[in-house]
TIDREN-792246 format. One record per residue: x, y, z of N, C-alpha, C in turn; residue number from 1; residue in one letter. Coordinates in Angstrom, 2 decimals, decimal comma. Example, Ala and Ser with C-alpha at 12.3 -4.5 7.8 and 13.67 -1.06 7.14 Angstrom:
BEGIN
+---------+---------+---------+---------+----------+---------+---------+---------+---------+-----+-----+
:  n_east : n_north :    n_up : ca_east : ca_north :   ca_up :  c_east : c_north :    c_up :   n : res :
+---------+---------+---------+---------+----------+---------+---------+---------+---------+-----+-----+
:   13,19 :   -5,69 :    7,80 :   12,30 :    -4,50 :    7,80 :   13,20 :   -3,30 :    7,80 :   1 :   A :
:   12,85 :   -2,25 :    7,08 :   13,67 :    -1,06 :    7,14 :   12,90 :    0,03 :    7,87 :   2 :   S :
+---------+---------+---------+---------+----------+---------+---------+---------+---------+-----+-----+
***
This chain:
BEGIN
+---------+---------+---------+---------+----------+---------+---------+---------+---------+-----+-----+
:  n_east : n_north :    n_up : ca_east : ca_north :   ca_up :  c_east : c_north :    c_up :   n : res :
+---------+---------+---------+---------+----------+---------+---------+---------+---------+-----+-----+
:  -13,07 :  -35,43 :  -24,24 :  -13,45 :   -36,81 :  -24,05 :  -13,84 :  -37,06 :  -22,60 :   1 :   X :
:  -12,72 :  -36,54 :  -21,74 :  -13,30 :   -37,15 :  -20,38 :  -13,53 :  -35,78 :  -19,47 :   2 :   X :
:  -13,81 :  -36,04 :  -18,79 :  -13,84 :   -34,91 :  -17,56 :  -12,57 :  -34,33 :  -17,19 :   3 :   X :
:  -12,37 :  -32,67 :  -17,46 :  -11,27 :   -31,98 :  -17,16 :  -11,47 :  -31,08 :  -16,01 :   4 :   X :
:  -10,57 :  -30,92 :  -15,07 :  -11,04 :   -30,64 :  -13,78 :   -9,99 :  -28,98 :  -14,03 :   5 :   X :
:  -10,47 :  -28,52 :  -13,74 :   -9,14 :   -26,61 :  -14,09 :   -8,23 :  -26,36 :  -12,44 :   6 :   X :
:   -7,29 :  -26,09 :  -12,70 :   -6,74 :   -26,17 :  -11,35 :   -7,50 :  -25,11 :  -10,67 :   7 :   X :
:   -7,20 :  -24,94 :   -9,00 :   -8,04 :   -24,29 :   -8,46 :   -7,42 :  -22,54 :   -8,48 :   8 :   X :
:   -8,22 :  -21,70 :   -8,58 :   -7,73 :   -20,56 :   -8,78 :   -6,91 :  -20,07 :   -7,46 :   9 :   X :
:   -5,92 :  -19,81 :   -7,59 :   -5,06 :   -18,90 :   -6,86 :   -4,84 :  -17,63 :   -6,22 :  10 :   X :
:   -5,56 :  -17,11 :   -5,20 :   -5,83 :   -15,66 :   -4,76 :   -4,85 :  -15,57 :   -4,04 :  11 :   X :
:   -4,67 :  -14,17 :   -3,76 :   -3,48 :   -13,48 :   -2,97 :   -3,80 :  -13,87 :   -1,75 :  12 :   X :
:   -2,92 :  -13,89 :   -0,68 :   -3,65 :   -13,80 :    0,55 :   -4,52 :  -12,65 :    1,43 :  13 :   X :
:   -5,24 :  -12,97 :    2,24 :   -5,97 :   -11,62 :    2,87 :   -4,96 :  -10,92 :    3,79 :  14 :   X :
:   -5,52 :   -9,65 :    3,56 :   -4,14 :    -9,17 :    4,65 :   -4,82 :   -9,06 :    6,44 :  15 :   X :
:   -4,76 :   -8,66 :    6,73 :   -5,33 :    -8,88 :    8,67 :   -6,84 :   -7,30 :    8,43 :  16 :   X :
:   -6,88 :   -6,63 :    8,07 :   -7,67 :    -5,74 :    7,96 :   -8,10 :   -5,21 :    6,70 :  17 :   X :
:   -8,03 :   -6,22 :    5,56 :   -8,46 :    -6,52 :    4,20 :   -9,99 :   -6,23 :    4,36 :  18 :   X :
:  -10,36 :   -5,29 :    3,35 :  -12,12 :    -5,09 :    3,41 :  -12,37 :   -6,62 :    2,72 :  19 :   X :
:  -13,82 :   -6,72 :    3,07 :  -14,30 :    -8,18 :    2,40 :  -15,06 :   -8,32 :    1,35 :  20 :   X :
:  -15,14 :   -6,66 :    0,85 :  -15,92 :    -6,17 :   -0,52 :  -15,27 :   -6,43 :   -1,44 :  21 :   X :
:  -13,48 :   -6,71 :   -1,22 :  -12,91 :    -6,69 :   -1,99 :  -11,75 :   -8,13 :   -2,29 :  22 :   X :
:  -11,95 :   -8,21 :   -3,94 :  -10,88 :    -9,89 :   -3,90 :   -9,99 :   -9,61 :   -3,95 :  23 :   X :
:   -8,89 :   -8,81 :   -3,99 :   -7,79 :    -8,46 :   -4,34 :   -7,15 :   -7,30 :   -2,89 :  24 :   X :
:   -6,43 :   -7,71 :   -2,65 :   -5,72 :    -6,37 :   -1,91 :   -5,22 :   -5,10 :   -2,51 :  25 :   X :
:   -5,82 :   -4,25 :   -2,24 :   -5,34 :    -2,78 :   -2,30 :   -4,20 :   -2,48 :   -1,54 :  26 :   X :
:   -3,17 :   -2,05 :   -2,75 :   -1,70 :    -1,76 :   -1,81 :   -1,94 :   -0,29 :   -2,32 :  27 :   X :
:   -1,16 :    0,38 :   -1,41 :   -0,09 :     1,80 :   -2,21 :    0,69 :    2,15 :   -1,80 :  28 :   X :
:    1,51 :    2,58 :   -2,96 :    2,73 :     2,79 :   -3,06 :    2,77 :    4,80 :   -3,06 :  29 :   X :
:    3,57 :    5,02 :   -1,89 :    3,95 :     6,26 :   -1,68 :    5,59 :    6,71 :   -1,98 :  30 :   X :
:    5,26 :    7,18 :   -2,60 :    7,07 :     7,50 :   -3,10 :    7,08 :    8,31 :   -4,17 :  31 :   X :
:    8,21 :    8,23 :   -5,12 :    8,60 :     9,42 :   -6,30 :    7,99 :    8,79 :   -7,72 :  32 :   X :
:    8,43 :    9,72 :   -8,59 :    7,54 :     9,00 :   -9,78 :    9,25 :    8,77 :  -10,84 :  33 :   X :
:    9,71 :    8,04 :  -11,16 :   10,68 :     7,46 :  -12,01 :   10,32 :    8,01 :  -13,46 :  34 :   X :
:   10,82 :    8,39 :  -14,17 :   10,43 :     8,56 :  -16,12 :   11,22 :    7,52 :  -16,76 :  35 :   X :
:   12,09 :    6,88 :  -15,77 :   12,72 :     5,61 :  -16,45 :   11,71 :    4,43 :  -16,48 :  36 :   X :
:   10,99 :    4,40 :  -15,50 :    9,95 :     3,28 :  -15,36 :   10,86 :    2,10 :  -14,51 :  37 :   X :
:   12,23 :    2,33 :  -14,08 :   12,89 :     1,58 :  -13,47 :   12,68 :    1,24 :  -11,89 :  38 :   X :
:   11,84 :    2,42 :  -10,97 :   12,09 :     2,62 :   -9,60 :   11,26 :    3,30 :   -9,27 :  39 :   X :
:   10,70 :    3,57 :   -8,00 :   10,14 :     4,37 :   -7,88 :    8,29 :    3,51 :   -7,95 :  40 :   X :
:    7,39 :    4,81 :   -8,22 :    6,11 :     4,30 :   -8,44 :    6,14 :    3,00 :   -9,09 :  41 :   X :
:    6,61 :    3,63 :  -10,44 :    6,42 :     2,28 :  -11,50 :    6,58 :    0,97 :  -11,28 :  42 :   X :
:    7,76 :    0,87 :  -10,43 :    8,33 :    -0,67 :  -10,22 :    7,29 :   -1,18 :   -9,17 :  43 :   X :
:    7,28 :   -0,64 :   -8,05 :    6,26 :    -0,54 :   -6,74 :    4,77 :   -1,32 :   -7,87 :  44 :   X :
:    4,48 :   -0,44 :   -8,63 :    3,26 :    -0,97 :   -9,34 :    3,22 :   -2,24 :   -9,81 :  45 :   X :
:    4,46 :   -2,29 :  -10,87 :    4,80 :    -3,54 :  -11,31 :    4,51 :   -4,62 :  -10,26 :  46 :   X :
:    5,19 :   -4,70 :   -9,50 :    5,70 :    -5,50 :   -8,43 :    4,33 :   -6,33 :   -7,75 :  47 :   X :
:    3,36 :   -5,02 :   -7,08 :    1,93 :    -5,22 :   -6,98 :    1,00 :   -5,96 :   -8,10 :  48 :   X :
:    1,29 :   -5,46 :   -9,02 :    0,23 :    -6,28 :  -10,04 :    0,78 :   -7,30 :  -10,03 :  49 :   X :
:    2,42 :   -8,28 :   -9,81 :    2,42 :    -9,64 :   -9,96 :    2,22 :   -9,97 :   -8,96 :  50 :   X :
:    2,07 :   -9,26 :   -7,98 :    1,73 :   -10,15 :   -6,85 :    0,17 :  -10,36 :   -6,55 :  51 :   X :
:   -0,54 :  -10,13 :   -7,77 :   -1,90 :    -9,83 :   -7,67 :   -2,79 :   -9,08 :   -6,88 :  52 :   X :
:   -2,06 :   -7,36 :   -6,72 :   -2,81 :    -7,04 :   -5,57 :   -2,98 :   -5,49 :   -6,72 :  53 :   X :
:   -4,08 :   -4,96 :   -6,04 :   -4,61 :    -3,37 :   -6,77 :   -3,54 :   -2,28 :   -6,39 :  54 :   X :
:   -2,65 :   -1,68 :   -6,69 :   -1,78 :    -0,93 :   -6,66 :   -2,58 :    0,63 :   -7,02 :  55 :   X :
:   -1,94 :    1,23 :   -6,03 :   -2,32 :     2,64 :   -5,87 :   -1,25 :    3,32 :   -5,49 :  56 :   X :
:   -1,24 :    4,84 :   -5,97 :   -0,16 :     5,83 :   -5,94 :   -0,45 :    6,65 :   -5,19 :  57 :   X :
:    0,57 :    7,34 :   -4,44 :    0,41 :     8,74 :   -3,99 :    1,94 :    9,42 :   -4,41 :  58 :   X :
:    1,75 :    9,99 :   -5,13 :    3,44 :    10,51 :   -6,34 :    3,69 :   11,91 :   -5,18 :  59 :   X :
:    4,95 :   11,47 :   -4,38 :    5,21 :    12,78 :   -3,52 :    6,75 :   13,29 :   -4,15 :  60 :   X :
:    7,19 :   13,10 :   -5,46 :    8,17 :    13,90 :   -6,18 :    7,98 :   13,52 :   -7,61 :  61 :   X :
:    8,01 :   14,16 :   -8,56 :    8,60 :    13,94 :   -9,91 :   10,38 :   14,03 :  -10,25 :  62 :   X :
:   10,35 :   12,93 :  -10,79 :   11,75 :    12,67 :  -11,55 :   12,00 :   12,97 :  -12,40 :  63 :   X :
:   13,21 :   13,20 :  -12,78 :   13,61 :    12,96 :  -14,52 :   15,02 :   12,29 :  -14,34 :  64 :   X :
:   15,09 :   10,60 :  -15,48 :   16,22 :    10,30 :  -14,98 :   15,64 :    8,73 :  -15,69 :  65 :   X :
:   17,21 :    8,32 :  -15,68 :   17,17 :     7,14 :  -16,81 :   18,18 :    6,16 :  -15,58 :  66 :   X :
:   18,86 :    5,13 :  -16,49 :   19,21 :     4,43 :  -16,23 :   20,84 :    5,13 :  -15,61 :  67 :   X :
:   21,18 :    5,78 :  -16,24 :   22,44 :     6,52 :  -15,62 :   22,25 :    7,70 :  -15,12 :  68 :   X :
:   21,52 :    8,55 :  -14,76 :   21,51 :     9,78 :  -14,19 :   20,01 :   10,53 :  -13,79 :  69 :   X :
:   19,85 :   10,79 :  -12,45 :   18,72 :    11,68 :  -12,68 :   19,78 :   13,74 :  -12,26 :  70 :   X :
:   18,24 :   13,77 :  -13,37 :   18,38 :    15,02 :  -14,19 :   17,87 :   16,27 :  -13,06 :  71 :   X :
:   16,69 :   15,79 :  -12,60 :   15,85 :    16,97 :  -12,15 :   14,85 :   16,09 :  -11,31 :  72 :   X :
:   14,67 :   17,21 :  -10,03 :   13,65 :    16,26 :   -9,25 :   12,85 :   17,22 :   -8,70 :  73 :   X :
:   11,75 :   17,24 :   -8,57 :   10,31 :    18,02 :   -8,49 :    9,54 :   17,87 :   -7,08 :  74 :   X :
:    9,74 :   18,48 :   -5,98 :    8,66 :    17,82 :   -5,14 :    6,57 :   18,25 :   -4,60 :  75 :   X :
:    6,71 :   16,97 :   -4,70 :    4,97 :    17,53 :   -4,75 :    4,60 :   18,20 :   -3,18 :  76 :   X :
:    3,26 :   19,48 :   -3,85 :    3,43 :    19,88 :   -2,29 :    2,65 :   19,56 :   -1,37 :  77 :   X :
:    3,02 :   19,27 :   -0,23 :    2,15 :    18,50 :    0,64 :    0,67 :   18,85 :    0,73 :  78 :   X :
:    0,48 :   19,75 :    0,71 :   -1,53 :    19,95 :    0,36 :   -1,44 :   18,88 :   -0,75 :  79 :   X :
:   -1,10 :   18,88 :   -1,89 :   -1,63 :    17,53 :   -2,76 :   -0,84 :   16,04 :   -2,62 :  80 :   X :
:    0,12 :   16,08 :   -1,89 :   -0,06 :    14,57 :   -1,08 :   -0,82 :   14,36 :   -0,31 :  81 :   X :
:   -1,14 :   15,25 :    0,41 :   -2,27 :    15,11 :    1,03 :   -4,10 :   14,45 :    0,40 :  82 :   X :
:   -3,95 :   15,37 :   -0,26 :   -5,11 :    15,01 :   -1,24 :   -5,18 :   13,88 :   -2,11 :  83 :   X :
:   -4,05 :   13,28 :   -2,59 :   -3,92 :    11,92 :   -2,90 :   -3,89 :   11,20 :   -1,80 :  84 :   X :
:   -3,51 :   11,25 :   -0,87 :   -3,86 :    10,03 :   -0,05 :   -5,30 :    9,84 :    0,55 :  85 :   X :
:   -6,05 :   11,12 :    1,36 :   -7,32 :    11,37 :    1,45 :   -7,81 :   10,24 :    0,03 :  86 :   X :
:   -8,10 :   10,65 :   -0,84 :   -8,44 :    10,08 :   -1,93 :   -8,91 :    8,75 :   -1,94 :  87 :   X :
:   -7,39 :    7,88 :   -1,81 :   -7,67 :     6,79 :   -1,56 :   -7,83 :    5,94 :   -0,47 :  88 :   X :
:   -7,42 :    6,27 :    0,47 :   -8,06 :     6,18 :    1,57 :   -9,41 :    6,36 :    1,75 :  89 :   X :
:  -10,29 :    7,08 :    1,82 :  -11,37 :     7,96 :    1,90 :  -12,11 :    7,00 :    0,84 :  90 :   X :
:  -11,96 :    6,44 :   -0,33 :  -13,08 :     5,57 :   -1,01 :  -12,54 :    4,43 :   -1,35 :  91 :   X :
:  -11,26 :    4,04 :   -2,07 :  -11,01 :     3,01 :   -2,22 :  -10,71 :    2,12 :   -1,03 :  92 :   X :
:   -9,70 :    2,58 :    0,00 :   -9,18 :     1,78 :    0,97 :   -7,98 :    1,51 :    0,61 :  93 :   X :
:   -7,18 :    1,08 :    1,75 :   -5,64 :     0,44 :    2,05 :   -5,61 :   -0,39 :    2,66 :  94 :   X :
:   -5,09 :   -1,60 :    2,16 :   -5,12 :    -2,71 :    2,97 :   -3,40 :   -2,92 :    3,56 :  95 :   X :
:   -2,73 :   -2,04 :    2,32 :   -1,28 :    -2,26 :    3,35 :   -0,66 :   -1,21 :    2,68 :  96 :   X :
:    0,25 :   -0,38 :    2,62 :    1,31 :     0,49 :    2,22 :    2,34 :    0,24 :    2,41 :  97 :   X :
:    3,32 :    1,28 :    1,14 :    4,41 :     0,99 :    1,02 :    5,29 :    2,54 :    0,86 :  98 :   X :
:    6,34 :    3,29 :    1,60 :    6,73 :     4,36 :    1,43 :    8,09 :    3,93 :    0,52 :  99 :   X :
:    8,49 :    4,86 :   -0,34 :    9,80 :     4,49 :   -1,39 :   10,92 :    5,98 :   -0,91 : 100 :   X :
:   11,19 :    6,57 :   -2,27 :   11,62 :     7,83 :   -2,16 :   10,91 :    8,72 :   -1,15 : 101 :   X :
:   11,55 :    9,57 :   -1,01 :   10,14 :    10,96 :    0,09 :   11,08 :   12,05 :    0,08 : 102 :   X :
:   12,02 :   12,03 :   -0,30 :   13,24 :    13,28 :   -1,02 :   13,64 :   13,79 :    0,68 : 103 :   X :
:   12,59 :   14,68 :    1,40 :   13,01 :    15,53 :    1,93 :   11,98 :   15,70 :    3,58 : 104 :   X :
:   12,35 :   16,09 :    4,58 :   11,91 :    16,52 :    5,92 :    9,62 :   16,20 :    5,39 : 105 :   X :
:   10,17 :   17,86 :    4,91 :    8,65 :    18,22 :    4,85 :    7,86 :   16,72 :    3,93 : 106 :   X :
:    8,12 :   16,32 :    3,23 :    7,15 :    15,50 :    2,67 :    7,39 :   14,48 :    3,73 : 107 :   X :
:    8,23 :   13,75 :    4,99 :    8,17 :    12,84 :    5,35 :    7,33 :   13,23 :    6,75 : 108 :   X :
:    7,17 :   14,35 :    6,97 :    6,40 :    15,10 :    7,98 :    4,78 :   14,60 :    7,44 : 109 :   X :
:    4,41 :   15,39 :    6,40 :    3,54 :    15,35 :    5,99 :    2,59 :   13,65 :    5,83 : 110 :   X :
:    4,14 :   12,71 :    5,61 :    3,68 :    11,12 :    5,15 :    3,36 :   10,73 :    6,48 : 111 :   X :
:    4,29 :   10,61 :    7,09 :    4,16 :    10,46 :    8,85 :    2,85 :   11,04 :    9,76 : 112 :   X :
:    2,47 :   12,24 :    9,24 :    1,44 :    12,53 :   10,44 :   -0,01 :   12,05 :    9,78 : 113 :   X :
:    0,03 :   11,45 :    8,14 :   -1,14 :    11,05 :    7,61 :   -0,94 :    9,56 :    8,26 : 114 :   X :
:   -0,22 :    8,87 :    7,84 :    0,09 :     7,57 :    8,16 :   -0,32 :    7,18 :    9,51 : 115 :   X :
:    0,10 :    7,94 :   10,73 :   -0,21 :     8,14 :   12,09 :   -1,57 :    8,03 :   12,39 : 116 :   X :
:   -2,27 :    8,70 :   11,48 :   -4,04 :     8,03 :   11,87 :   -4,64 :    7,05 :   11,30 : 117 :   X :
:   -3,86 :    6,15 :   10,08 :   -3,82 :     5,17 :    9,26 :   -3,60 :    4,16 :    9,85 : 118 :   X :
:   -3,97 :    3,25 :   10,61 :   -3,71 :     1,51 :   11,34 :   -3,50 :    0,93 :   10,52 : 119 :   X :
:   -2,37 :    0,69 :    8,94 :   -2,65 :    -0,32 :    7,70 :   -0,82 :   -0,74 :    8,31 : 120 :   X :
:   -0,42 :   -2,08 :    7,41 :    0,80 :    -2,60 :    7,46 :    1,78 :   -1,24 :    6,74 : 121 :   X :
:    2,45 :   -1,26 :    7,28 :    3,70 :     0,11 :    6,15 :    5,04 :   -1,21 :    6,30 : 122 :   X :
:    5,22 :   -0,94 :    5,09 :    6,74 :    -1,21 :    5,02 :    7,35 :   -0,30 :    4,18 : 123 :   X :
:    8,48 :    0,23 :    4,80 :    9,23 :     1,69 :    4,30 :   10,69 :    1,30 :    3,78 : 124 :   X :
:   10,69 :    1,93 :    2,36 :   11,78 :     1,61 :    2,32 :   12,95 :    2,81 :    1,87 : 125 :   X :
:   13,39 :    2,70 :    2,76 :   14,31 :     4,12 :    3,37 :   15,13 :    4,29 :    2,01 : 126 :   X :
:   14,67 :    5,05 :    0,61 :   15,53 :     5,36 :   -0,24 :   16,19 :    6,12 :   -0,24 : 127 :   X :
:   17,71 :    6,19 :   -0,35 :   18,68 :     7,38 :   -0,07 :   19,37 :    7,64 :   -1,52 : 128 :   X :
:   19,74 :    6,78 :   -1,71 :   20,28 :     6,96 :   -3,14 :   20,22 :    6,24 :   -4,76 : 129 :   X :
:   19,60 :    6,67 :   -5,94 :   19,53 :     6,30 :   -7,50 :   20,97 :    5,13 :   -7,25 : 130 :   X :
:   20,41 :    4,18 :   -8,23 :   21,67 :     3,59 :   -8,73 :   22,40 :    4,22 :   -9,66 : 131 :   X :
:   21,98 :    5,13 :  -10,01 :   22,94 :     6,25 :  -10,80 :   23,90 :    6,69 :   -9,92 : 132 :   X :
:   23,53 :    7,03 :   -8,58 :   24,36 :     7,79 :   -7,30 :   23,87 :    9,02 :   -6,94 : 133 :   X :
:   22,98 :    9,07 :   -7,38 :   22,18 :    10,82 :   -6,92 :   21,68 :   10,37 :   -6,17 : 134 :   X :
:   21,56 :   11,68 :   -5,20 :   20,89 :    11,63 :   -3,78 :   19,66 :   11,94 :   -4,14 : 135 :   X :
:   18,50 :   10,89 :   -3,59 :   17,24 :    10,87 :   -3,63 :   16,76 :   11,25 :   -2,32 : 136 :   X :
:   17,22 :   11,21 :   -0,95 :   16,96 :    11,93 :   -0,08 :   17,84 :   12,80 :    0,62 : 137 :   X :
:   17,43 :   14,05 :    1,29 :   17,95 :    14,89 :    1,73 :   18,56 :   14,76 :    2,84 : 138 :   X :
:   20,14 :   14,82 :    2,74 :   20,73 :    14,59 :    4,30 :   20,43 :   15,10 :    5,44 : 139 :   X :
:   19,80 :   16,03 :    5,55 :   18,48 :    16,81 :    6,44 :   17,74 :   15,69 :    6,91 : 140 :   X :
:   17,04 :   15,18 :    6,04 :   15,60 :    14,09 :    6,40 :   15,95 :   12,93 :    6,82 : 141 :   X :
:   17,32 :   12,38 :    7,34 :   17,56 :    11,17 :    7,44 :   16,91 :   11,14 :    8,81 : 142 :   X :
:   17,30 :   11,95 :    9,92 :   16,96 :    11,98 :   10,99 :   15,16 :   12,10 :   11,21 : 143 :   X :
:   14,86 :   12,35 :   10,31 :   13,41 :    12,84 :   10,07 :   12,43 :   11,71 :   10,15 : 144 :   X :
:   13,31 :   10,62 :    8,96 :   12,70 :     9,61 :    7,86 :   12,66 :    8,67 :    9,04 : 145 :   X :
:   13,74 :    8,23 :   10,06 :   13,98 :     7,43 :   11,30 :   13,36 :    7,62 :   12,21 : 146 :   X :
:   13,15 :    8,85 :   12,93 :   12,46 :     8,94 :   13,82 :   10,51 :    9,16 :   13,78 : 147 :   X :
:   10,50 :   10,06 :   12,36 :    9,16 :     9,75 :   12,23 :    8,57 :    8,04 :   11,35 : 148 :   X :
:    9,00 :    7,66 :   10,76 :    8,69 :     6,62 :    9,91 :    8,82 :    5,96 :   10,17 : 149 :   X :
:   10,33 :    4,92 :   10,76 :   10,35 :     3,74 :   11,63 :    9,60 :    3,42 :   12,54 : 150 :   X :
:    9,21 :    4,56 :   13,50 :    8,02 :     3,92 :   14,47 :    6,62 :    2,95 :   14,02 : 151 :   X :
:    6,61 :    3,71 :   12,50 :    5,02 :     3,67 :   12,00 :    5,27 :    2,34 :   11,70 : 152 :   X :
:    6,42 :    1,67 :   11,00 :    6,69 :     0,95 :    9,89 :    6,58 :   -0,71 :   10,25 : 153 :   X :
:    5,87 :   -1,47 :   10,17 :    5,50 :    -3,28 :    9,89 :    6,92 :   -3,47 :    9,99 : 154 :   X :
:    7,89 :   -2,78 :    8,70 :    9,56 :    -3,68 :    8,83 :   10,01 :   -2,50 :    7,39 : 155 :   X :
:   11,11 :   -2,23 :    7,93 :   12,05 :    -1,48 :    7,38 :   12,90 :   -2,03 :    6,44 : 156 :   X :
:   13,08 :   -2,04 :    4,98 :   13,91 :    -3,02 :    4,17 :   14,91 :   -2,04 :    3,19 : 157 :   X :
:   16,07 :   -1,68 :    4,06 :   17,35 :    -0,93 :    3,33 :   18,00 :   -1,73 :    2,90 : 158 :   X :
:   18,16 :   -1,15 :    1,38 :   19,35 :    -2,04 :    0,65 :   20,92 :   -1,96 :    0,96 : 159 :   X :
:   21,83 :   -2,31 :    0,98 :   23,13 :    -2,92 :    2,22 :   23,86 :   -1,34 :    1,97 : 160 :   X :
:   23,19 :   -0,57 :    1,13 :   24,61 :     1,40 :    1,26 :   23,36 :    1,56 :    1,83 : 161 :   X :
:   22,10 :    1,70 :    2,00 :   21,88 :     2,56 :    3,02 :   21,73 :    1,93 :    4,03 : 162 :   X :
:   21,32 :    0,50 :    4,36 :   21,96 :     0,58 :    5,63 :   23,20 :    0,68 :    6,89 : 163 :   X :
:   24,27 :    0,62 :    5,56 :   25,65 :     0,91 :    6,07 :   25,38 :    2,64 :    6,63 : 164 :   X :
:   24,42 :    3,41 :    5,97 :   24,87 :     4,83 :    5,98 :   23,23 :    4,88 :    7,18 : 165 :   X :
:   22,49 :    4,42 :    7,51 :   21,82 :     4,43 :    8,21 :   22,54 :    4,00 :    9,61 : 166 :   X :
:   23,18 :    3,09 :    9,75 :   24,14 :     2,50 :   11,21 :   25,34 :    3,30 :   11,20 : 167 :   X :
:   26,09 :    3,48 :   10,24 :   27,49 :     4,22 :   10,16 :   28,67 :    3,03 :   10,82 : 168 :   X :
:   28,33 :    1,94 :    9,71 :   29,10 :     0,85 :    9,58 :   29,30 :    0,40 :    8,66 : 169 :   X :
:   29,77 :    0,80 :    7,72 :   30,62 :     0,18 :    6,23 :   31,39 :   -1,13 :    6,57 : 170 :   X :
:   30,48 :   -2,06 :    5,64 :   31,17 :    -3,32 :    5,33 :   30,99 :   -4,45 :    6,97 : 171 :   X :
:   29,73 :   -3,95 :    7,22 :   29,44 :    -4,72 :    8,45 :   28,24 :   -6,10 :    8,19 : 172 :   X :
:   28,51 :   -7,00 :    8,72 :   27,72 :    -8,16 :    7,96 :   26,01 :   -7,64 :    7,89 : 173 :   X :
:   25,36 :   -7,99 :    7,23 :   23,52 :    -7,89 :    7,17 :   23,36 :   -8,05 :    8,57 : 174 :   X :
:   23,14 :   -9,27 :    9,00 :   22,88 :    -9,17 :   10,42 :   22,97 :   -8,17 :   11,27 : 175 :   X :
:   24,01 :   -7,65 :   11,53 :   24,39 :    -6,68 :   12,13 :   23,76 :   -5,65 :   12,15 : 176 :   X :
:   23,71 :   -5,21 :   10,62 :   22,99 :    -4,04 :    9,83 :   21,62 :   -3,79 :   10,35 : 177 :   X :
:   20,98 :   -5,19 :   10,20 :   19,86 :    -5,47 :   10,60 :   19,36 :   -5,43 :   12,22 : 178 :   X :
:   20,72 :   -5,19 :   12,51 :   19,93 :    -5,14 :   14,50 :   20,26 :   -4,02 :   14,91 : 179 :   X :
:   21,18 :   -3,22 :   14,07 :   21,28 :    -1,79 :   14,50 :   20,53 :   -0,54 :   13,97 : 180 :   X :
:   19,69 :   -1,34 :   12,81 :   18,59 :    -0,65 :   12,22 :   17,34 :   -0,96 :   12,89 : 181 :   X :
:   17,51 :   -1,85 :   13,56 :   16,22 :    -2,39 :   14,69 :   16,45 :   -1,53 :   15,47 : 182 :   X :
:   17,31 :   -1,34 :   16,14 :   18,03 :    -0,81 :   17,31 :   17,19 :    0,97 :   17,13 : 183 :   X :
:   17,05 :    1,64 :   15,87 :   16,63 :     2,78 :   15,68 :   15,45 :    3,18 :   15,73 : 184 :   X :
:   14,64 :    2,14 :   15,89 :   12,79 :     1,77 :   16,22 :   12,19 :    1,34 :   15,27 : 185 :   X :
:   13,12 :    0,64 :   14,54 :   12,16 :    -0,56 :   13,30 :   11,58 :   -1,79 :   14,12 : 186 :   X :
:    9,73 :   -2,13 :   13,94 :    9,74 :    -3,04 :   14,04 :   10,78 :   -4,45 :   14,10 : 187 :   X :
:   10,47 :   -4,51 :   12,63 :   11,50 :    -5,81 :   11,91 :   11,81 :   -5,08 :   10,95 : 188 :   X :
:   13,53 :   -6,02 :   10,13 :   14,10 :    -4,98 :    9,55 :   15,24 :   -6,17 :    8,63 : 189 :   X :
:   14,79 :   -6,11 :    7,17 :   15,28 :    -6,79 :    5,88 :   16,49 :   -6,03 :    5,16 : 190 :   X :
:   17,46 :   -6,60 :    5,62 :   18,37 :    -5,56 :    4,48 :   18,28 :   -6,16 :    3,12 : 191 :   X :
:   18,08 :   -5,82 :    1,80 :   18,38 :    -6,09 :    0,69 :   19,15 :   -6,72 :    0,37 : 192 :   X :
+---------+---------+---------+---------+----------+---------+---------+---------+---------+-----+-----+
***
């Protein structure tokens, strides 16, 4: 009957070095691949598509592992993380990244010295352990994951056990958590 006006469409925001070819932001997500679909790539993806942005992978471990236990964990070898990131980088573009799992030294070597010629936003999020309780990264790589990755990283967002096990302060308020994880060369820094 009368004139219906459609609300106005809703776009994501641009990010600071967003190509202009493109309506949507290109994220990716660097981390492990979940078979639960709980963590990991999958969720990272999820997460991206509601936030309306193009989600992209670079899978630097395979999982096996459900809601209570992982089983078996696979790591990819850095020549083909490599080659997945080239990839997208190289034609699609990154407008911001995101690091998850990275298991071990060598793959965070490998993430770190690609990332290093990469100028995009990173936010890393220092996974240490499944809510099952398996160790998803290698007590080796902690020192690795901090000193190479925090430098790179927009803002560091550990959930409150690893940042207790990142500071070596159990049961210390967020705040705290949060300035002694600064304190390690995080930009800015969200505890969970």
């Amino acid at each position: 009957q009368g004139f219906r006006q459609e609300p106005p469409v809703s776009h994501p925001p641009r990010l600071p070095n967003m190509r202009r070819d493109r309506p949507v932001p290109a994220v990716l997500s660097i981390a492990g691949s979940d078979s639960g679909g709980g963590a990991g790539i999958q969720a990272d993806l999820k997460a991206f598509a509601a936030a309306g942005c193009h989600g992209m992978s670079a899978i630097v471990a395979l999982t096996a592992q459900n809601t209570r236990v992982v089983t078996a964990v696979y790591e990819t070898p850095p020549d083909l993380i490599r080659a997945q990131l080239d990839a997208v980088f190289s034609d699609i573009g990154v407008d911001a990244a995101k690091t998850g799992m990275l298991f071990s030294r060598e793959t965070i070597e490998t993430v770190a010295n690609y990332l290093s010629g990469q100028p995009v936003p990173l936010v890393v999020d220092p996974v240490m352990i499944a809510s099952s309780g398996a160790a998803l990264l290698r007590a080796d790589a902690v020192e690795t994951l901090v000193g190479r990755l925090f430098p790179l990283a927009t803002v560091v967002t550990p959930n409150l056990p690893e940042a207790e096990t990142l500071t070596g302060l159990p049961g210390a308020p967020r705040r705290v958590l949060a300035e002694q994880v600064h304190e390690l060369g995080a930009a800015a820094v969200i505890v969970t």
